[in-house]
N, C-alpha and C positions, 0 to 999 in steps of 0.2 A: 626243620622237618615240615613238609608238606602235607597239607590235607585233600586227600582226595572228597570231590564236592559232590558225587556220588552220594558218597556214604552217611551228608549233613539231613537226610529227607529218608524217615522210614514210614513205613502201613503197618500197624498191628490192627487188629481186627476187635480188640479190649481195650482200644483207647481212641476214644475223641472217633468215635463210630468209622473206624478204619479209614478216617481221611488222612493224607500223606498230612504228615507232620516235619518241622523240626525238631530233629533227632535229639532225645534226652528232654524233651520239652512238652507240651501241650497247647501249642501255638499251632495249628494247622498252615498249610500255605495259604487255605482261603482266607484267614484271616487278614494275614499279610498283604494278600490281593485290593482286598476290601479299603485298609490303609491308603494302598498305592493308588487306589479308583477314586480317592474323596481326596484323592493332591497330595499326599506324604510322601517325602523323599525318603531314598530308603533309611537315610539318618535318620531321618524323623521319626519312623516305625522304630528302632532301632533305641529309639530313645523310647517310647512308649513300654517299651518290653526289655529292660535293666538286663535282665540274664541273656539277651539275644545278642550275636557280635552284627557290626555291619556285613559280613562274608554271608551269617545264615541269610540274612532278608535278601542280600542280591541274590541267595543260590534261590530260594523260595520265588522270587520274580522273573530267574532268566530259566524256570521251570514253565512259571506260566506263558512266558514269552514263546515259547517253545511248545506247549500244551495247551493253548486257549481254551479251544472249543473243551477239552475235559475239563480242563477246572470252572469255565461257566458255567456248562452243567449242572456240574458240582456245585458250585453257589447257588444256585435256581430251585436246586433239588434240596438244600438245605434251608432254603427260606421259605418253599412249600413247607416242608417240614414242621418250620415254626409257626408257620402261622397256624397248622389242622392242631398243634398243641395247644397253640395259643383258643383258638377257637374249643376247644374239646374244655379245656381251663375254665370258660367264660360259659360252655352253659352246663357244668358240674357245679358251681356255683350259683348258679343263676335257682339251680333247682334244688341244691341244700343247703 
């Protein structure tokens, strides 16, 4: 039986703040990306993530391969992100 590779990458909107994920997981594709940018072969990723097959991480890369410019975004907008929490973190603290 074949798997259509479509169907391995969905968006809910209640998990992992609506970024495309692999399907049944909590692995976004940026994460995957992130992997693949700091040198991991998709084995490698593949290995870092036990429940993940080799087929998801290639579907999740030849997304981004295909999607650049949204998933960099994506990443840029996610790491603004972390930092205004991270900052918001550090002077909630700073002042109780």
């Amino acid at each position: 039986m074949s798997t259509e590779i479509g169907t391995l990458l969905v968006k809910s909107p209640d998990i992992c703040g609506g970024r495309l994920r692999i399907d049944g997981t909590r692995i976004t594709v940026n994460q995957i990306v992130i992997f693949y940018k700091h040198g991991y072969s998709p084995e490698e990723i593949a290995d870092q993530y036990p429940h993940l097959t080799v087929a998801q991480v290639y579907t999740a890369l030849a997304y981004y391969h295909a999607n650049r410019e949204e998933i960099e975004a994506d990443i840029m907008a996610e790491k603004r992100e972390a930092e205004k929490l991270e900052q918001e973190y550090r002077q909630t603290n700073k002042h109780g």
